[in-house]
N, C-alpha and C positions, 0 to 999 in steps of 0.2 A: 392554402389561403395566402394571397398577396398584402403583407404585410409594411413595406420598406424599410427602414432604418429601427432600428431598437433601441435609435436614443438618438442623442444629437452630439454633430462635431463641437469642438470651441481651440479658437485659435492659442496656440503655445509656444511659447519660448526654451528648448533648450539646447546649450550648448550653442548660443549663436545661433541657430537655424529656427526659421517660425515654423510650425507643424501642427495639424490641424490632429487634436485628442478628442478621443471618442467619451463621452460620458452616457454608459449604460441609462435607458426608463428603468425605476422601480419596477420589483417585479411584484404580483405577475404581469405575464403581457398582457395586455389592450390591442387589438379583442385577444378575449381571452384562447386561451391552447381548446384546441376539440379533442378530446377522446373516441374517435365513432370510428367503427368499421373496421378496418384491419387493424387500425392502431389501439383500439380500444381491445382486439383479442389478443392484443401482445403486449398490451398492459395486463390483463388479466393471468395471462399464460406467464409474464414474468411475477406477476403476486404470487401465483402457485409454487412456481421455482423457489422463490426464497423462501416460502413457508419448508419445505424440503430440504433448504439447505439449514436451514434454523433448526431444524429437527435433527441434524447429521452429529449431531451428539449423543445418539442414542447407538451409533452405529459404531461409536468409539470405545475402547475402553475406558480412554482417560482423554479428555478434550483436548486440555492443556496439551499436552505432547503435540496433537495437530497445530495448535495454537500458536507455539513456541517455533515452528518450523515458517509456517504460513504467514505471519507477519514477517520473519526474516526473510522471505519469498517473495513478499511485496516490496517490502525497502528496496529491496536488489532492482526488482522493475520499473519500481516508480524511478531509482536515480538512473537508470541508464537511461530512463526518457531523456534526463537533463542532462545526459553526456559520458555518464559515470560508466568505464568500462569494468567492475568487480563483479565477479560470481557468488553465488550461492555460496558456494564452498569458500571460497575468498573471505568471506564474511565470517565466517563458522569458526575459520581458523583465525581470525586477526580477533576475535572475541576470545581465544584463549590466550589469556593471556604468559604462559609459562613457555609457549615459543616464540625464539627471539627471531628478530629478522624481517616480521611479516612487512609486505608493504602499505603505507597507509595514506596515501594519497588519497585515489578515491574510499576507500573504506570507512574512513572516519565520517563523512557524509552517509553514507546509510547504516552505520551505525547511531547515527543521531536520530535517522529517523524510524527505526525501534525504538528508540527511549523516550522520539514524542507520540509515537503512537501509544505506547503503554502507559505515559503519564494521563495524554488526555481521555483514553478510556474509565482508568483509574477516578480521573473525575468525574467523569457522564457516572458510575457509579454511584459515588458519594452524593449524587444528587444534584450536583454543578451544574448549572443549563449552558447548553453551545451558543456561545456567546462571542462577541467583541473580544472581551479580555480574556474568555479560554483559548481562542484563536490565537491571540498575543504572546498567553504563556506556551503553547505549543509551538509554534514559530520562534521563540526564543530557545525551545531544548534542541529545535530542528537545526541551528545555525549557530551554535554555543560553540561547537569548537570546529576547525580544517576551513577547507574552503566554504564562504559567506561568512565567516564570522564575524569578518568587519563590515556587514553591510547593516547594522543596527538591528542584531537579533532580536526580538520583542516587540521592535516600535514598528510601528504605520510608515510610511516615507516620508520623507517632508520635500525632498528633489521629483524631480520626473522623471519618470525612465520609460522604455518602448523595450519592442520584442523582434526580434528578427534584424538584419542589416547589420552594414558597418559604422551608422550615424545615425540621428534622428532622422536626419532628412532624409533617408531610404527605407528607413524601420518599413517593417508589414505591419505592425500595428502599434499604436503612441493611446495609454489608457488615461484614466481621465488626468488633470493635472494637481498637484496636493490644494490648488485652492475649491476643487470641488468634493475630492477625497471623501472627506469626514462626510458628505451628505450623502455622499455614494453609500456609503459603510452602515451607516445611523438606517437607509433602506432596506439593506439588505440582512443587519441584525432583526430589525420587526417581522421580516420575511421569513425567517428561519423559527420565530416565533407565532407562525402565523399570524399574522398582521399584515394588510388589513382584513385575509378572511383564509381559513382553514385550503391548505392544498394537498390531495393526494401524497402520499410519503414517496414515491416512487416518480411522481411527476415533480416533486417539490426536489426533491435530490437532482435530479439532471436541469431542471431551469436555474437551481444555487448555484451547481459546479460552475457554467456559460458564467454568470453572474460574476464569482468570485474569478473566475479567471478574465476576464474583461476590464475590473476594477483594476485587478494586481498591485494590491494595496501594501504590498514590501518589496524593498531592493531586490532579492533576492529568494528562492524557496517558495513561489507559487503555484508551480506547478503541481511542488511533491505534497504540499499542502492542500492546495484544493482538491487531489486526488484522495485525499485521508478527509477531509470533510463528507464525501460520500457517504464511505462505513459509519463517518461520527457521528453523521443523522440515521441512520437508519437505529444503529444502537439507540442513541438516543428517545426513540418514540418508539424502541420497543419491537420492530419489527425485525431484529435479530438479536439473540439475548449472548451471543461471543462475536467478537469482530470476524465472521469469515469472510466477507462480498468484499475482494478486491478489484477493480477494475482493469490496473494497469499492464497485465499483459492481453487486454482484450487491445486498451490502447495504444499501446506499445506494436500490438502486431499491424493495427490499421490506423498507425499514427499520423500518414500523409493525410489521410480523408479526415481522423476527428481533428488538426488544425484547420481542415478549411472547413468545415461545417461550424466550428467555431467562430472562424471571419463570417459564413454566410447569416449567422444568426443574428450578430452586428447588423451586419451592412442591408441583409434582404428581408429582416426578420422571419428565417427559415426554422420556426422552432420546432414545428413538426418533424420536419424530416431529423434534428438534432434527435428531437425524443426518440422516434426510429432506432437510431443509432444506439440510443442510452439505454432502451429495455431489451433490444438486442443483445447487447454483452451485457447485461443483468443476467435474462436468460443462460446465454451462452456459458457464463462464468459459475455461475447457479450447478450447473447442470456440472461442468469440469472440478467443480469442489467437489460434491458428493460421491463424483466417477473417483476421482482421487482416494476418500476418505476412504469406501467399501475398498481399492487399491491396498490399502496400506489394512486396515483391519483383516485381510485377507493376509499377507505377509508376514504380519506379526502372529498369526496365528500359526502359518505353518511353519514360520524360520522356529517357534519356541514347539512345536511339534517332530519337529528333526531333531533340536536340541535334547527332548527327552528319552527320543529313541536313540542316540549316537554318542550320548557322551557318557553313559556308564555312570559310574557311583559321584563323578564331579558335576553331575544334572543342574544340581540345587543352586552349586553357584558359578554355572553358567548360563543359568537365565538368571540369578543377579545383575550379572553382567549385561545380559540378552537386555535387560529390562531397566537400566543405566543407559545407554547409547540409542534406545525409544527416546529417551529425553533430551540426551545430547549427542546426535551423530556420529559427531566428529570430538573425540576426545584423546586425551592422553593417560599413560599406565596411572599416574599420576591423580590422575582426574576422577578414573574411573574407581584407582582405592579410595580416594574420600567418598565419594556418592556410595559405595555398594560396601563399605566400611569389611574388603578383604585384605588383604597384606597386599604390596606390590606385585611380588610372586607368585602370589595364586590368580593375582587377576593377569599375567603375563600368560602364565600357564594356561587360563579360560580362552584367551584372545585367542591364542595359537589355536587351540581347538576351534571356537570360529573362523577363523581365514582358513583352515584346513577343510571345513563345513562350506566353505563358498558364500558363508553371511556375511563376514567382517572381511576390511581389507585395510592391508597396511599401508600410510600412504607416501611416506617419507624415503624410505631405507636409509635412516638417521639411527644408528644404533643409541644416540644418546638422548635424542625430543623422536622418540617414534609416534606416530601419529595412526592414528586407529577409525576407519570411517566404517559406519552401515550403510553401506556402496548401495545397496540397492532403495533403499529409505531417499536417502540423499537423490539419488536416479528421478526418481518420480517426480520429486517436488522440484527437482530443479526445468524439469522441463520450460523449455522457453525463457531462462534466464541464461540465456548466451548472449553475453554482449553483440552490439553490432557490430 
């Protein structure tokens, strides 16, 4: 459907240079999105996926453990969309805190954003609806401290800013400007609230994300936020009861096509083909979590299956141990005698017996911060988080 423009220009000032900002129609669109015919079986086909992946807690022992990995798997990918070159493991180790040295440049940025994804879940629990001002306090843990922090964690913008380019006057795109801001915001709150009328949870998640990143109602941390809005509704209304559905190494792998399908939904109002794209890596991603989850309940079962046949009368507390580094990968001797409450020595002595077993590996050769990973736990989930 030939749509044009999904909102209107209006002329701006900054930095010297006039520039014509784009200010998104309320949504939904006018006329409204079609669901029919192929797109409507791959809305359905993506309904089904996430009921499966909603279910992948049955497939677990312990959720959390997935959980605890899996959010740290996303922060990694949503910041290297915005530049951030840190791994998995970068992360895992700059969170322990007892070795010195790590570097924290990028890391302290997706460290931030675990803390606002666990805060604002923490609220959609408590009952808090996705709002204006949970958006605000999330955005504020997301940019608290490292690079953004002085870009007014919390607040809305009150300057203009654009995306792309060495000035305004070349940006590829210039969002609306702070004197229409607030009206933007005030639509796209009622919108998430359904107002002015109920939208499918799955079509209502990919026309917000367009929306909110269009608006890009803070200096800084748009991206990685409108990317955690996603999961925020879906939990939110219920149709996933743990955060698993992350997007951002679907868009991270087809980053060049979801920025311009972004511009085309502006400029040609192409929301069809955007929705395409969006229940596509629903699907896709659907499908790659659950492959993963049965992955890993498959490894846990046989690494603590070797365990019992191979290590003799020290069985019992080497799957202590075994079952300490399910939780935190990557830990230290240290680490692992508080959690699994054995002396430092016995748990040295369990280790060895794992890295000899080909489960654990040592990652340092720091005879005094040794570092201790479950190489292959860690393998799986990092897939696809290699920096560019």
């Amino acid at each position: 459907m030939k749509r044009g423009l999904s909102g209107q220009f209006a002329e701006a000032s900054v930095a010297g240079e006039n520039v014509r900002a784009f200010i998104p129609n309320p949504l939904p669109p006018d006329p409204p999105v079609e669901l029919k015919g192929e797109l409507q079986e791959l809305h359905e086909s993506s309904l089904l996926a996430l009921g499966r992946l909603d279910s992948v807690s049955t497939l677990l022992p312990e959720t959390g453990l997935f959980l605890y990995m899996y959010i740290r798997k996303e922060a990694v990918l949503s910041s290297q969309i915005e530049g951030s070159q840190s791994s998995l493991s970068d992360l895992l180790q700059y969170e322990i805190r007892e070795i010195p040295g790590v570097p924290i440049s990028d890391l302290q940025e997706v460290s931030n954003y675990v803390a606002a994804a666990e805060h604002g879940l923490k609220r959609l629990r408590e009952g808090f609806p996705l709002s204006l001002r949970l958006i605000r306090e999330i955005h504020g843990i997301l940019l608290r401290e490292g690079r953004g922090s002085s870009k007014n964690p919390g607040e809305f913008r009150r300057s203009q800013n654009w995306i792309g380019g060495s000035r305004p006057g070349n940006a590829a795109y210039v969002p609306p400007s702070p004197k229409y801001l607030m009206a933007c915001l005030d639509s796209f709150e009622k919108f998430l609230h359904n107002q002015p009328e109920r939208t499918p949870l799955l079509l209502k998640s990919a026309l917000a994300h367009v929306q909110f990143e269009s608006i890009h109602p803070f200096l800084d941390g748009n991206g990685r936020l409108g990317r955690l809005l996603i999961t925020f509704m879906l939990c939110a209304e219920g149709a996933l009861h743990e955060p698993l559905l992350y997007l951002s190494l679907y868009f991270k792998t087809h980053r060049r096509y979801y920025y311009e399908l972004l511009q085309r939904v502006r400029t040609n109002g192409e929301w069809e083909e955007w929705i395409r794209f969006f229940l596509e890596g629903v699907l896709n991603t659907c499908e790659q979590a659950v492959e993963t989850a049965k992955q890993l309940t498959a490894m846990f079962a046989e690494d603590r299956k070797t365990i019992q046949e191979k290590t003799g009368r020290s069985t019992g507390s080497a799957l202590r141990v075994h079952d300490a580094l399910q939780q935190r990968p990557l830990a230290t001797i240290k680490r692992l005698s508080s959690m699994t409450g054995l002396s430092q020595p016995a748990v040295t002595a369990n280790l060895d017996k794992l890295v000899n077993l080909g489960i654990v590996g040592e990652t340092t050769g720091d005879k005094r911060w040794r570092l201790f990973a479950y190489t292959q736990y860690i393998d799986i989930l990092s897939k696809g988080t290699e920096p560019f």
